[in-house]
LUMGUKOL-174642 format. One record per residue (C-alpha): residue in one letter; x negated, y, z; residue number from 0. Coordinates in Angstrom, 1 decimal. Layout:
N
atom residu A X X Y Y Z Z num NUM
...
END
This chain:
270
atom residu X X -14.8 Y 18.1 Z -11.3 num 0
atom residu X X -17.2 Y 16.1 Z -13.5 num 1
atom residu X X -19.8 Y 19.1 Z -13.1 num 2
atom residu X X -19.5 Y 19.2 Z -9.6 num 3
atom residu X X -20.3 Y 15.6 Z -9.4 num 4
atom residu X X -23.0 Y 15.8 Z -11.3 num 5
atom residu X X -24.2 Y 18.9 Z -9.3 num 6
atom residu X X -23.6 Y 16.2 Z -6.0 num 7
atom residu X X -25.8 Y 13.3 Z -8.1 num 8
atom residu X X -28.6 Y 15.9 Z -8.6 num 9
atom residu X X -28.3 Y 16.6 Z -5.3 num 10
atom residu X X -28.8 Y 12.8 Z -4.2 num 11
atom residu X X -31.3 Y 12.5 Z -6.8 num 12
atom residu X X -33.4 Y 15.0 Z -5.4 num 13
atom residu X X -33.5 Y 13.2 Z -1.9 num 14
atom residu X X -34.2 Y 9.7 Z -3.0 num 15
atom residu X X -34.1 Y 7.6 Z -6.4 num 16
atom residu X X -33.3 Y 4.2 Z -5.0 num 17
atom residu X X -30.7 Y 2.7 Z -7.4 num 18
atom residu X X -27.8 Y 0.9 Z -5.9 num 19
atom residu X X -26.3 Y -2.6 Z -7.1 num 20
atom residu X X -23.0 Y -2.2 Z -5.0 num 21
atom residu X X -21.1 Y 0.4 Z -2.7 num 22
atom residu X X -20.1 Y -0.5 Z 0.4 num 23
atom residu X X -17.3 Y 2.3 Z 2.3 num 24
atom residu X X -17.1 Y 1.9 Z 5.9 num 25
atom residu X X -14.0 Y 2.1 Z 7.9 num 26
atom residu X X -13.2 Y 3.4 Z 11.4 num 27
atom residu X X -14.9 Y 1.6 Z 14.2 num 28
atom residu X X -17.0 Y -0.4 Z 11.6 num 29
atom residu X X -19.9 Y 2.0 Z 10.8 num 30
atom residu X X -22.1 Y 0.5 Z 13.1 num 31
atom residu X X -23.0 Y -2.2 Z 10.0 num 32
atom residu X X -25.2 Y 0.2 Z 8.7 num 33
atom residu X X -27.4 Y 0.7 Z 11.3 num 34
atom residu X X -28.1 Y -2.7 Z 10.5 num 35
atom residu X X -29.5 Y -3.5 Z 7.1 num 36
atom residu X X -32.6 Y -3.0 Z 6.2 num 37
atom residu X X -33.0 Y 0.7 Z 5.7 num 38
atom residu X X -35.1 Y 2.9 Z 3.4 num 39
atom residu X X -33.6 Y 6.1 Z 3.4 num 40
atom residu X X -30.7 Y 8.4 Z 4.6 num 41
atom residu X X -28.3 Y 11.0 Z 3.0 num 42
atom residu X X -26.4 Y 12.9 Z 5.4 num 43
atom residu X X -23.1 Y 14.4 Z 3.6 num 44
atom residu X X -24.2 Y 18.0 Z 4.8 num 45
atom residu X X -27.2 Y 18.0 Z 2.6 num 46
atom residu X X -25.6 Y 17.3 Z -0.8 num 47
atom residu X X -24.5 Y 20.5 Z -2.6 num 48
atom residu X X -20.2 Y 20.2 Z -3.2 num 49
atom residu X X -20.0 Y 17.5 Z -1.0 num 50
atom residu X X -16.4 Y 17.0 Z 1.2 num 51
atom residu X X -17.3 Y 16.2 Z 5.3 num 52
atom residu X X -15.5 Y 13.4 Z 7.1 num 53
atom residu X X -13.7 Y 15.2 Z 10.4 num 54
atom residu X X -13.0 Y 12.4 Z 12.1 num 55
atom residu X X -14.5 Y 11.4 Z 15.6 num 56
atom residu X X -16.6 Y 8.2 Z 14.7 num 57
atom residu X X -17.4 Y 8.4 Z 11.1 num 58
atom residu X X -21.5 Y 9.7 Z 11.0 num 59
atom residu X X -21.4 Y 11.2 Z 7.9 num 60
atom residu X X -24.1 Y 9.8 Z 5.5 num 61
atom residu X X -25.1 Y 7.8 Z 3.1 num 62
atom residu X X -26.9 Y 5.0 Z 3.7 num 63
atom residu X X -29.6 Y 3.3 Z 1.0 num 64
atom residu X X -30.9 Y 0.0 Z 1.6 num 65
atom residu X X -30.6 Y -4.1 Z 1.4 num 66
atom residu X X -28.7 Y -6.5 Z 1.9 num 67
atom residu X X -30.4 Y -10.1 Z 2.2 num 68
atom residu X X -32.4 Y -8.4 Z -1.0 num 69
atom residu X X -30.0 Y -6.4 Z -3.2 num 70
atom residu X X -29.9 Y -3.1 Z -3.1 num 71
atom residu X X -26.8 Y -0.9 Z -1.8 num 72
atom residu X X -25.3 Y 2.5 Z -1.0 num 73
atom residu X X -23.4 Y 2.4 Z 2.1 num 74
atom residu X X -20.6 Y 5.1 Z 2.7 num 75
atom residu X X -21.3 Y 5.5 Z 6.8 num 76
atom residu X X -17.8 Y 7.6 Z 7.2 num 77
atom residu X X -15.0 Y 8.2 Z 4.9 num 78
atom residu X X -13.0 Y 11.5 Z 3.6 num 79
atom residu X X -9.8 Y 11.4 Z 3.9 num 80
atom residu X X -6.5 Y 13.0 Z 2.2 num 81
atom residu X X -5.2 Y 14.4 Z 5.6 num 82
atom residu X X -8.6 Y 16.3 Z 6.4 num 83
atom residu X X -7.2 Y 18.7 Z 4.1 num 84
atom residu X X -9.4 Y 18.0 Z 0.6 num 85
atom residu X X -7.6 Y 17.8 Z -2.4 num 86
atom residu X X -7.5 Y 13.9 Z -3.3 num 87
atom residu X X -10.3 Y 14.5 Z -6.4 num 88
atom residu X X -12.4 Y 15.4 Z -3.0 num 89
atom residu X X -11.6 Y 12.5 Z -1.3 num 90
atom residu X X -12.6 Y 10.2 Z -4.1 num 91
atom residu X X -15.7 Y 12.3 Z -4.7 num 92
atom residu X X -18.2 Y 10.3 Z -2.6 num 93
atom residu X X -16.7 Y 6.8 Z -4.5 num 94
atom residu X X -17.7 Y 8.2 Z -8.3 num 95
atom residu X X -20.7 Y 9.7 Z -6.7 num 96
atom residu X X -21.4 Y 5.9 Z -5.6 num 97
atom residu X X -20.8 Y 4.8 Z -9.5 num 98
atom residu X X -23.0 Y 7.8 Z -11.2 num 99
atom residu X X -25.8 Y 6.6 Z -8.5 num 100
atom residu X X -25.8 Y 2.9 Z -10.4 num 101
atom residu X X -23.2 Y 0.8 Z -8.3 num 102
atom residu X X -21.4 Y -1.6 Z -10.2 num 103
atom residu X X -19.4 Y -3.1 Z -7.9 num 104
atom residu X X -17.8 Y -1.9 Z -4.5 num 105
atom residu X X -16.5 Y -3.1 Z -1.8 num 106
atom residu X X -13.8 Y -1.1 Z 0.9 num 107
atom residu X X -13.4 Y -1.5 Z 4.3 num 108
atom residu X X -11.0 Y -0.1 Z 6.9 num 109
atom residu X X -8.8 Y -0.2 Z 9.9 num 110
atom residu X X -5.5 Y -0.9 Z 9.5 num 111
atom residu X X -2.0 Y -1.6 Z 11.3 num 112
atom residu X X -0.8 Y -4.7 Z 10.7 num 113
atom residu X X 3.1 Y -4.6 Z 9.0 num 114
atom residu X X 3.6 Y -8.1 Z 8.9 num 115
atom residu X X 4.8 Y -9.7 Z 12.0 num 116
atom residu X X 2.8 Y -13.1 Z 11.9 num 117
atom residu X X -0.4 Y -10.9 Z 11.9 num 118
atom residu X X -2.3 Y -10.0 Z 15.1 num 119
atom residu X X -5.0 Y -7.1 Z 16.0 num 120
atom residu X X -8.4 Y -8.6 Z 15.0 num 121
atom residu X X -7.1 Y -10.2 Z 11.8 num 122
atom residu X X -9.2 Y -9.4 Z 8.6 num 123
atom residu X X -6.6 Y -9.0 Z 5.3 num 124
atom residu X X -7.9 Y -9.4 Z 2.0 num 125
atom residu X X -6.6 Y -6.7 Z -0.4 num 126
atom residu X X -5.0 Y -8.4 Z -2.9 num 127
atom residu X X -2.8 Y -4.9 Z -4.0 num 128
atom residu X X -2.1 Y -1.8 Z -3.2 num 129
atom residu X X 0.9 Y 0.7 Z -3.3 num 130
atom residu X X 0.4 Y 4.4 Z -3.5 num 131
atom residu X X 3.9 Y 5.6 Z -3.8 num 132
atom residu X X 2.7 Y 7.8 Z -0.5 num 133
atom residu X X 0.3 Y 9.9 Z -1.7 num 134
atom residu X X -0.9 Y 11.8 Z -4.7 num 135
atom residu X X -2.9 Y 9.8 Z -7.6 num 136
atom residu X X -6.3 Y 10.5 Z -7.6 num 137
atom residu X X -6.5 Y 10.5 Z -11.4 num 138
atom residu X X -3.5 Y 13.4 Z -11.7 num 139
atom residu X X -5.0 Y 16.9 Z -13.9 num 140
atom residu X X -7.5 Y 16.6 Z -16.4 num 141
atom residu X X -9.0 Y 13.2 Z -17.2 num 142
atom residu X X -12.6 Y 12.9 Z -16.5 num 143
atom residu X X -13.5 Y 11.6 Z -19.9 num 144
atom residu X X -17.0 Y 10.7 Z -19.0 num 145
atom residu X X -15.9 Y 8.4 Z -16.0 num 146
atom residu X X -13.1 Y 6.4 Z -17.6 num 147
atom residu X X -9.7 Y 6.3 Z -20.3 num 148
atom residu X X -6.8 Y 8.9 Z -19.6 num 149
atom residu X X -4.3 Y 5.7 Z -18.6 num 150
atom residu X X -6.1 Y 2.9 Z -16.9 num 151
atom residu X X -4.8 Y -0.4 Z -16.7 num 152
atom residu X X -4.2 Y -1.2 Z -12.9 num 153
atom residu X X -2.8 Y -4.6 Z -13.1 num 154
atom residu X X -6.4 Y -5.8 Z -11.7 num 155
atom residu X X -7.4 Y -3.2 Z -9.2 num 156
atom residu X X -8.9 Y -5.9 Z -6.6 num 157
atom residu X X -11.4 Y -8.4 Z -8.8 num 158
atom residu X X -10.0 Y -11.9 Z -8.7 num 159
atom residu X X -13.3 Y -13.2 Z -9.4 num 160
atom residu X X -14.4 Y -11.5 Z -6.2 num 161
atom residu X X -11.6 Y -13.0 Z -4.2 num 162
atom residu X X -12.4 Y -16.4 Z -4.8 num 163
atom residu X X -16.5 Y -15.0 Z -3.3 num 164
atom residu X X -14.5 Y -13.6 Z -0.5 num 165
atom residu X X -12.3 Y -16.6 Z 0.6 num 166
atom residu X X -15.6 Y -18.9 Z 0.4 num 167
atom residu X X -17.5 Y -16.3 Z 2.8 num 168
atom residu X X -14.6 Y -16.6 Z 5.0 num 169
atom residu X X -14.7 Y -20.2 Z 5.1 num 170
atom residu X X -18.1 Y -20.3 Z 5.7 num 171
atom residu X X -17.5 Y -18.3 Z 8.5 num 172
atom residu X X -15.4 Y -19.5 Z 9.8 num 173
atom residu X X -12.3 Y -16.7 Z 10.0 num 174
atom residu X X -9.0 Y -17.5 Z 8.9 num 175
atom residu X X -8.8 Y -14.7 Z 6.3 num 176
atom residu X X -5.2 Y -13.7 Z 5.7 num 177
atom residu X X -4.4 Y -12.0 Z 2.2 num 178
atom residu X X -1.7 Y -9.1 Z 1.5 num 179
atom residu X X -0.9 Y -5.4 Z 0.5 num 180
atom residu X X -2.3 Y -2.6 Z 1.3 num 181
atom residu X X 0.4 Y 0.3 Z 1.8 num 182
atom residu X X -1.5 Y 3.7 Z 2.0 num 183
atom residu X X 0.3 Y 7.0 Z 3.6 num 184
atom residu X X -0.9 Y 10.4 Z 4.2 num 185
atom residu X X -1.7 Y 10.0 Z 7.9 num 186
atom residu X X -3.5 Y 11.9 Z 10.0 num 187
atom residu X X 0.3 Y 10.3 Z 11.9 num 188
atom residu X X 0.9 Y 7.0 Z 12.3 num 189
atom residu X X 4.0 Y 6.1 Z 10.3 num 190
atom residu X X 7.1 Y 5.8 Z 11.6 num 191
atom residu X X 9.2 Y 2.6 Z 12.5 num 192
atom residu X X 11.4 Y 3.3 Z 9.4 num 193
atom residu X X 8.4 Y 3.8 Z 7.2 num 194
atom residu X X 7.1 Y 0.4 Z 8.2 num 195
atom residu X X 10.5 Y -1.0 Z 7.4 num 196
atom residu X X 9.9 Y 0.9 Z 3.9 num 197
atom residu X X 6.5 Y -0.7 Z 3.6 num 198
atom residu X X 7.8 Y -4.1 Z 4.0 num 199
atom residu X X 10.6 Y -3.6 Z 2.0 num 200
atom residu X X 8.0 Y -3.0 Z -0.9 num 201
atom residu X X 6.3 Y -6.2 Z -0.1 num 202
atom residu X X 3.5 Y -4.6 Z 1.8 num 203
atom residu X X 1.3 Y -6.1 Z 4.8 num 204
atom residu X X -0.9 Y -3.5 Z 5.8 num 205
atom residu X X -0.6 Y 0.2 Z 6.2 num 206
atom residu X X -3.3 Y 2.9 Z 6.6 num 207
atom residu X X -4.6 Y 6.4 Z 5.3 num 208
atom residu X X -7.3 Y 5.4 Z 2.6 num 209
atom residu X X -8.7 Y 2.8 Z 0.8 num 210
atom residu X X -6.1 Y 2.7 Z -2.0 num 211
atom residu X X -7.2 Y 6.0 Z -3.8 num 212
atom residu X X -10.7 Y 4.9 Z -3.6 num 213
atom residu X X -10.1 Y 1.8 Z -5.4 num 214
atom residu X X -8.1 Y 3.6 Z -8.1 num 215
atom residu X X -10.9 Y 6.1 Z -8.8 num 216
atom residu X X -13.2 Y 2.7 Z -8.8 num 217
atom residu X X -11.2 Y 1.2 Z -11.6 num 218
atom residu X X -10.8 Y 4.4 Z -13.7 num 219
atom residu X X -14.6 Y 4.1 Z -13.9 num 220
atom residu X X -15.3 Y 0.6 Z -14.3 num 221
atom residu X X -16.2 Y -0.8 Z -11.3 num 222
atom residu X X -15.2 Y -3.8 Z -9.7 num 223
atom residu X X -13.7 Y -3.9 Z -6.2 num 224
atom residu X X -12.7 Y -6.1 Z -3.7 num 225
atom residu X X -11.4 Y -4.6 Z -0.1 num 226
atom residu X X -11.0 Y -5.8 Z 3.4 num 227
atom residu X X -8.6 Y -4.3 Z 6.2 num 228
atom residu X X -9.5 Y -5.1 Z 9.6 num 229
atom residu X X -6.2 Y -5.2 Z 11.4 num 230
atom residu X X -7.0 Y -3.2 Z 14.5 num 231
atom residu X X -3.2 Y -2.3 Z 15.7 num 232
atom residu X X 0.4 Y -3.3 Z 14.5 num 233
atom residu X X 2.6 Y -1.1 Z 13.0 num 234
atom residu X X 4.9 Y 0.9 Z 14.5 num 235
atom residu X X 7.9 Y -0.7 Z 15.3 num 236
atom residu X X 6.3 Y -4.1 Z 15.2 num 237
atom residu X X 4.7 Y -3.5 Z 18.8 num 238
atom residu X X 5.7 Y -2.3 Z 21.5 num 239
atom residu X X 2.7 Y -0.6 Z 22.2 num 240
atom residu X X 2.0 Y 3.3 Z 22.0 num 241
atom residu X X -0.4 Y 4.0 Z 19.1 num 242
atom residu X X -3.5 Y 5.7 Z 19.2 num 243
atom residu X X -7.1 Y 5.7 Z 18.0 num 244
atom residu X X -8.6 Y 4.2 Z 21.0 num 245
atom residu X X -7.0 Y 1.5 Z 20.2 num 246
atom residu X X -8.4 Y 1.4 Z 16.8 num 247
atom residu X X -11.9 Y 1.7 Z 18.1 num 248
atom residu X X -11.5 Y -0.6 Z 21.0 num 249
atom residu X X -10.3 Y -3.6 Z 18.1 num 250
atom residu X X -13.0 Y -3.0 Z 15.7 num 251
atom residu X X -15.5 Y -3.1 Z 18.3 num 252
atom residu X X -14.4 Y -6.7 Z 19.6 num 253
atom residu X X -14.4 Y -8.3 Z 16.3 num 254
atom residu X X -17.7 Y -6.4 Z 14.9 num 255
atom residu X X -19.9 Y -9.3 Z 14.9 num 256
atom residu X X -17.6 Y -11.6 Z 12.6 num 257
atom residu X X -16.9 Y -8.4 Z 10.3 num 258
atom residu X X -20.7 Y -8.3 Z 10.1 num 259
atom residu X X -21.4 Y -11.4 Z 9.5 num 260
atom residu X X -18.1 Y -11.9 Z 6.8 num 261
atom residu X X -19.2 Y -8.1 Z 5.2 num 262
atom residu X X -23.5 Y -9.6 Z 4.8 num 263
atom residu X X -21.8 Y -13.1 Z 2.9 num 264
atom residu X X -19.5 Y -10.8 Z 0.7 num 265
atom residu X X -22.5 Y -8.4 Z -0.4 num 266
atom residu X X -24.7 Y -11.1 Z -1.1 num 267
atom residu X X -22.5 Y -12.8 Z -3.2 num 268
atom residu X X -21.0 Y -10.1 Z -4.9 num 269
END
């Protein structure tokens, strides 16, 4: 694994040399930010030698290499994910990737359904955990000894200093930032009502089909993350409403501005 990520850095390397201060990993429906920094170049996934494609309807497929209000980032314009089919050391291989190209810190985005009932479709969660129980680790089979330590401690996945940057950008912004758990499944299915149940039951908020793994392969290597979740449906079982990607889309879309503006404080700050 380590040489194929070096053979997907030299890769990069041979398309551009801008150098990253932070990573930025767009969800679904909230790509559209990238379009939107100041732009000096473009990686699409398809060129890079090794490198997993995002599937999904929605997700461009590219990194993107620019600034935000003056510091440098990598922005991850489409996601892989564990139900595509890639082994989960592929789904995390774009994150590292991120790391090797100079980003120190990162910071995770996504769409997800909303498993506590006094949250509504629109609210933005603060990660302040995860739970993985779901899905395979990332760091299972040989340790990468170059990224990071065989056991790595976890009890500080999401950067408290970094939560105190976000909760002052929301303020500023005025959004009512809500702060919980982030519960990640396989997907590409919605979960179930008993699953959501399950999900609560472990003192989780928020349920989707990424994020988590990412941050894990983040810590392993050093990095310091922080991670949003854009609450773009509830649960199953919460609502009464059929689930489906549409919706998703539809939610992201109507609450793009404020992510933009609550996504350009965090960076800066950062």
């Amino acid at each position: 694994m380590y040489k194929k990520l070096m053979t997907c850095l030299a890769s990069v390397r041979e398309q551009t040399s801008f150098e990253p201060e932070a990573a930025l990993i767009l969800g679904s429906g909230l790509g559209d930010y990238a379009d939107e920094i100041q732009i000096e170049q473009t990686v699409d996934y398809t060129s890079i030698e090794g490198f997993p494609v995002s599937t999904v309807k929605g997700h461009k497929g590219r990194f993107v290499f620019g600034y935000v209000s003056g510091k440098p980032v990598v922005i991850m314009q489409g996601r892989v994910h564990y139900y595509e089919g890639y082994k989960m050391s592929d789904v995390v291989l774009p994150t590292r990737l991120m790391g090797m190209m100079g980003a120190r810190k990162i910071l995770l985005t996504n769409a997800a359904g909303g498993a506590d009932p006094s949250y509504k479709p629109g609210d933005f969660m603060m990660i302040t955990d995860h739970i993985t129980t779901g899905i395979p680790s990332p760091l299972i089979g040989p340790n990468i000894d170059e990224l990071g330590t065989r056991f790595p401690d976890m009890s500080e996945v999401y950067s408290r200093r970094l939560h105190d940057i976000i909760r002052k950008c929301a303020t500023e912004c005025g959004i009512q930032l809500k702060e919980g758990v982030y519960v990640q499944f396989t997907g590409p299915n919605y979960e179930t009502p008993a699953e959501v149940r399950l999900a609560q039951a472990w003192g989780g908020n928020a349920v989707g089909m990424s994020t988590a793994c990412e941050a894990m392969a983040a810590r392993h290597m050093g990095l310091e993350v922080c991670g949003i979740s854009c609450i773009t449906n509830m649960a199953a079982g919460i609502s009464k409403v059929k689930l489906d990607h549409k919706e998703v889309q539809e939610t992201a879309d109507r609450v793009a501005k404020s992510f933009k503006e609550l996504v350009t404080k965090i960076v800066t700050n950062m």
